[in-house]
N, C-alpha and C positions, 0 to 999 in steps of 0.2 A: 730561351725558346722551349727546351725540354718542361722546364716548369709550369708555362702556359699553357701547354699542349696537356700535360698532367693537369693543370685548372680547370682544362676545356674539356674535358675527358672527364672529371668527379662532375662538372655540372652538368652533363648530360645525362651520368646516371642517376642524380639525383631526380633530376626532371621526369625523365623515364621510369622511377620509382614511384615517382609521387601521381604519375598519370597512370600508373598499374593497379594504385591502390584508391585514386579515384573510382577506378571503371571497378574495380570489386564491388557485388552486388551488397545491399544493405543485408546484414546480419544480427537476427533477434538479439541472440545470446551475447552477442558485443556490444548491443546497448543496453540490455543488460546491466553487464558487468561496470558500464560508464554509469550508469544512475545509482546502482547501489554505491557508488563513491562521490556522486556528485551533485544527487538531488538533495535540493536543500529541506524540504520534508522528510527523509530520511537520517541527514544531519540534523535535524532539529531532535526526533527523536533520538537519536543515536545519545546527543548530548543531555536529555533526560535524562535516559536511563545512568549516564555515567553520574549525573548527577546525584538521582536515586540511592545509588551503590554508597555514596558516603551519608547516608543517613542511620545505618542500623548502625555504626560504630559510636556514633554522638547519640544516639537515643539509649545506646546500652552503657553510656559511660556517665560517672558521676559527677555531680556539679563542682562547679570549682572551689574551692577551698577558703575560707572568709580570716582573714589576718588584722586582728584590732590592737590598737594601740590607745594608751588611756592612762589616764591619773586621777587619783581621788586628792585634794586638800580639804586639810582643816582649818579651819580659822579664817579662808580667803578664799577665793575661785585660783588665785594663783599657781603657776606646776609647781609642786615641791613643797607647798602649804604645810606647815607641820611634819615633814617630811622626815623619821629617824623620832621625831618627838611624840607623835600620835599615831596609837594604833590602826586608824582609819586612814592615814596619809601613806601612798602608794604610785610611784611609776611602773607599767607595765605593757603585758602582751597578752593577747587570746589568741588561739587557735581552732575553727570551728572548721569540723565537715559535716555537711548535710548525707545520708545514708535512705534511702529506700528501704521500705520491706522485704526482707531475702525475695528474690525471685522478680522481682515487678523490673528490674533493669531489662532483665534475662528476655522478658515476656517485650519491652519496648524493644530491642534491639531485632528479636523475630519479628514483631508485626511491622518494622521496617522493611528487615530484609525480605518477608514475602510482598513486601507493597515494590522493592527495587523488582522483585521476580516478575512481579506483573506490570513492570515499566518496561524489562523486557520482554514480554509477550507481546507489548504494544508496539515495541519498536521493529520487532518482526513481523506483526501486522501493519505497519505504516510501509514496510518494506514489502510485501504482499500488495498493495494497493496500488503502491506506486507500479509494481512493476507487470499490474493487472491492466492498468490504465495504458503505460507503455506498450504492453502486447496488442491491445486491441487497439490500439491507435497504429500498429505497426502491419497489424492485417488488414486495418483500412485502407491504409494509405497502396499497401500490393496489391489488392482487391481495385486500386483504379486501373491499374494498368493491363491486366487481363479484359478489364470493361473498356478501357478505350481501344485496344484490338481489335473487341466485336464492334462497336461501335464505326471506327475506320473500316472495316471490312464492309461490312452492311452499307456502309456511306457509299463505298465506292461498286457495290451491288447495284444499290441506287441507281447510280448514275449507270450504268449499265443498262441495266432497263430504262432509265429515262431516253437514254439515246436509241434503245429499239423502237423504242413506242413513238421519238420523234421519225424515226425512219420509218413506221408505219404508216405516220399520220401523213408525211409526204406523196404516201401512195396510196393513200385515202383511205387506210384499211383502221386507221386511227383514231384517236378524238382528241380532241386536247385538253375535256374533262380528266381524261388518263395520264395526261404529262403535268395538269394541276395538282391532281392527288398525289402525285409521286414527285413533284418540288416542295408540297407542304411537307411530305414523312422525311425529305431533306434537311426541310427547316428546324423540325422537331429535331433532328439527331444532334444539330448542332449546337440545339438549346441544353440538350443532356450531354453533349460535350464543355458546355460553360460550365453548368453545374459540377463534371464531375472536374476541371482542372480546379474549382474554388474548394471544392470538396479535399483534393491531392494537398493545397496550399496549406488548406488548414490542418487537415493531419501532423507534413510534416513540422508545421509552428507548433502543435501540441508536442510532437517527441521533442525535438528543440528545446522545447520549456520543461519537462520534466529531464531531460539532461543538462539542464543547468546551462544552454548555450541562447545564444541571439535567436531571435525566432525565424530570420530571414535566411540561416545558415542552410548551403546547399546539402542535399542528401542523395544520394545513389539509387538506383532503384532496388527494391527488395528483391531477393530471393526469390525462385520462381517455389510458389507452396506445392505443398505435398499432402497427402491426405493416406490414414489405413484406418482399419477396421480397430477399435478398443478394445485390450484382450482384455482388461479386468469387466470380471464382474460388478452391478452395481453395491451390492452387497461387499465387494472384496473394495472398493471405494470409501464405500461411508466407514467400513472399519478402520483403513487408514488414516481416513479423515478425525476419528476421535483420539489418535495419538499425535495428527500433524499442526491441527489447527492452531494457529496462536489464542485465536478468541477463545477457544474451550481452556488453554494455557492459563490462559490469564485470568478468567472468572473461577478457577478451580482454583489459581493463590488466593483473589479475591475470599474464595470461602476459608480458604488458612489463615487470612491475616486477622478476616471480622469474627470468627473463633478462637483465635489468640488474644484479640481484643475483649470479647466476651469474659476469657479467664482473667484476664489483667483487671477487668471493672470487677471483677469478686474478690481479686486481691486488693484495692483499693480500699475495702473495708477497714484492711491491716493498718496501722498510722506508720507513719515514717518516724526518723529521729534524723538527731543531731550529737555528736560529742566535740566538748568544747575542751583546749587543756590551758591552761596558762599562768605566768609569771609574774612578780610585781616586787618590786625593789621598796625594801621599807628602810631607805639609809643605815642605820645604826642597827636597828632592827633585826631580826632573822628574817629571812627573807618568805614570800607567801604565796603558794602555789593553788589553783584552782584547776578541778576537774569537776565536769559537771555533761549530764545526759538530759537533752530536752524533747520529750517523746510528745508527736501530735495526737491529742483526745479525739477521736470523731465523733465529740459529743453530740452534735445537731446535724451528723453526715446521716442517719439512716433513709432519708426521704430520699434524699440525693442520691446516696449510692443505691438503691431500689430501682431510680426513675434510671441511672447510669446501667445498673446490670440488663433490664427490659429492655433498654434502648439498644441494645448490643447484641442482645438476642433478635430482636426483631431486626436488625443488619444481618447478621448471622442468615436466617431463614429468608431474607431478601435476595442473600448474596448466592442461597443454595438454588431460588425459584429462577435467579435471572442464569445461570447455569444450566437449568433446564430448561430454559427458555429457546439459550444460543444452539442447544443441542439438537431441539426439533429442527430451530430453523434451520440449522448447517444440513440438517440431512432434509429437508424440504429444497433448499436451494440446489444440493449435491442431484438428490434426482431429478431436477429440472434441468439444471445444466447435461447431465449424462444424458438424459432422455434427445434432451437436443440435439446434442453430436451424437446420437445413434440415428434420427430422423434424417439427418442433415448428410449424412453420410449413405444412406439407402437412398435418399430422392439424387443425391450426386450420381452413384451408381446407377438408377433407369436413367435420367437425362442423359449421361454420357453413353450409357451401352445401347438405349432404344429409343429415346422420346429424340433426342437431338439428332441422330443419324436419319430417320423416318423422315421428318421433319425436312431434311434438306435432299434426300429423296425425292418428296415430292415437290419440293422447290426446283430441283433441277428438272422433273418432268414435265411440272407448267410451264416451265420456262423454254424449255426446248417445242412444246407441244404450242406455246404464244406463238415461238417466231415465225412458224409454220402456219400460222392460221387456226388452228386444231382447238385451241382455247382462249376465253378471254381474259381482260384484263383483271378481274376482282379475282381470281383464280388465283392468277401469278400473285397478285400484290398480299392478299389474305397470307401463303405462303409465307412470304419475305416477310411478313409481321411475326410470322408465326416464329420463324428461324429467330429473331431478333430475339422475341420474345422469352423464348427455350434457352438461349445461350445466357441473356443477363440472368435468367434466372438460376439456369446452373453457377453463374460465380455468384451469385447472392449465398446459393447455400453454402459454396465451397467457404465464404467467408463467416456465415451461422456456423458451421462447422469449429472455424477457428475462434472465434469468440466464446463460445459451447468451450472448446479445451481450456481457454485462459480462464475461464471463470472457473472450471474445476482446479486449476492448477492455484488458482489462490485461495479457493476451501481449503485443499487436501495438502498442497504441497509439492503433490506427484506432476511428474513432468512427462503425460501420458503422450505424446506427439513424439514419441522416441519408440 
């Protein structure tokens, strides 16, 4: 009995556990933390780069070693022909390694290791992307729910006035043009109520699929948003951004790899060699040892290596222009986005301190000044559009706002909503 009553007791807490952490609101930074481990674009990168990392040690290392075996006969193709009897008659061995020009291993193994550097730069930009796409899929999806509040509010506004205007119209003071107009702005709410639950569905399918789960999987609702003023300056931004960025990362090894490459194609002038050493059993004989150096002529290489060095230079000065290419752009993008969430963030402040309070001022005074007689109906109703109209608009910015910071936060790095 004790034991059951112990069983009934862990499963209750667990149940109660798991319905506590249901109702917890959805949290950025814990999905997050779930996609940098679980998005398979991030693992794909991830496994590049590791893959990368084992290339500069096989590009700096020498080729394998060449082990020959062999006999010379005289008198017959046979092994051992003459073998102890003629000077030409020989079983044996070579031993041959292939050698580069001092320094050319040195130069492959760097232009590896900065090609791995900028596999990871990419992979921190794949990691950036993702989780630029997560953010702003995660401020849309909260962005419904503050718009279906206005939404139900106004709806049920609505119907408020609708029921005065029908208790007007029963004392003839009404029309029913006026209970027309006020079922069709009915109709409309609940068409931008369809929209916005398809809207809510597919968000949550989007984080779903960038955390690697079912797209039907249920989600919480978000965190109620927060919004401040941006203490960095723009300027104090864009300079962060040239040490954070991965793109500037990675097209700045880009210009170290195809400048190592450059050197390497002027050492490729130099020839390589080879040294060979080996043995050979003369029967009876004393026995006969070869050493021998086989060095490449680049007799008919100077066109070739000409059109090789040009060609690496023109990489080279490719790789510096597209450098200063991403650099304009990051800081062309940086103050669009900043600009935004500074915009976004002032039109927030007047709709909430004056345009939205005004606004339902004089909605509450046509509306009191209607039931009385005092005013008509396009008065009140113009109002209530107006009210509607002020409030989506304020979450529209609140959500400009947040997408304004996620796109800075995947320039720069900085995590300015703190």
């Amino acid at each position: 009995m004790f034991f059951h009553f112990r069983w009934g007791a862990l499963c209750a807490c667990l149940l109660a556990s798991l319905a506590a952490a249901q109702e917890r609101p959805l949290d950025l930074g814990t999905l997050i933390a779930e996609a940098l481990k679980s998005n398979p674009e991030i693992l794909a990168a991830q496994k590049r780069y590791e893959a990368a990392r084992q290339r500069p040690g096989q590009a700096a290392s020498l080729p394998d070693p060449v082990l020959s075996f062999g006999y010379a006969g005289s008198g017959n193709p046979l092994p051992g022909a003459g073998l102890g009897k003629e000077p030409t008659s020989n079983i044996g061995f070579s031993f041959t390694q292939q050698f580069s020009y001092p320094g050319k291993l040195r130069l492959r193994g760097d232009i590896e290791s900065k090609d791995a550097d900028a596999e990871l730069e990419q992979y921190r930009a794949v990691q950036r992307s993702v989780i630029l796409r997560l953010s702003q899929a995660y401020y849309r999806l909260q962005h419904t729910y503050p718009e279906q509040e206005v939404l139900d509010r106004n709806h049920a506004l609505l119907q408020t006035l609708l029921k005065i205007i029908e208790v007007r119209y029963a004392s003839g003071q009404g029309s029913q043009q006026e209970a027309f107009r006020t079922q069709t702005e009915l109709t409309i709410l609940e068409t931008k109520r369809v929209q916005l639950t398809r809207e809510r569905r597919a968000r949550q399918a989007e984080i779903n699929s960038l955390l690697n789960r079912p797209s039907n999987a249920p989600l919480p609702e978000p965190s109620e948003p927060h919004v401040h003023a941006v203490s960095m300056t723009l300027e104090e931004v864009e300079a962060k951004a040239q040490d954070a960025s991965p793109d500037l990362r990675r097209d700045q090894k880009l210009i170290e790899s195809s400048e190592l490459s450059l050197n390497l194609a002027r050492k490729d002038v130099y020839p390589d060699y080879a040294l060979s050493g080996g043995y050979y059993y003369m029967g009876g004989m004393p026995a006969m040892y070869q050493v021998r150096a086989d060095v490449n002529i680049p007799l008919y290489m100077s066109h070739k290596q000409r059109a090789a060095i040009t060609e690496q230079a023109e990489k080279a000065a490719a790789a510096r222009h597209d450098y200063a290419a991403a650099g304009r752009s990051l800081n062309y993008r940086i103050e669009d986005a900043y600009l935004g969430a500074q915009t976004a963030f002032q039109l927030l402040n007047l709709y909430l301190d004056t345009v939205i309070p005004q606004a339902q001022l004089a909605l509450q005074s046509s509306l009191a000044a209607y039931q009385s007689g005092m005013a008509d109906f396009l008065a009140v109703f113009g109002n209530q559009m107006t009210v509607i109209e002020y409030e989506m608009s304020y979450h529209e910015e609140m959500l400009n706002y947040h997408l304004a910071l996620s796109d800075l936060a995947a320039l720069t790095g900085l995590d300015l909503e703190k």
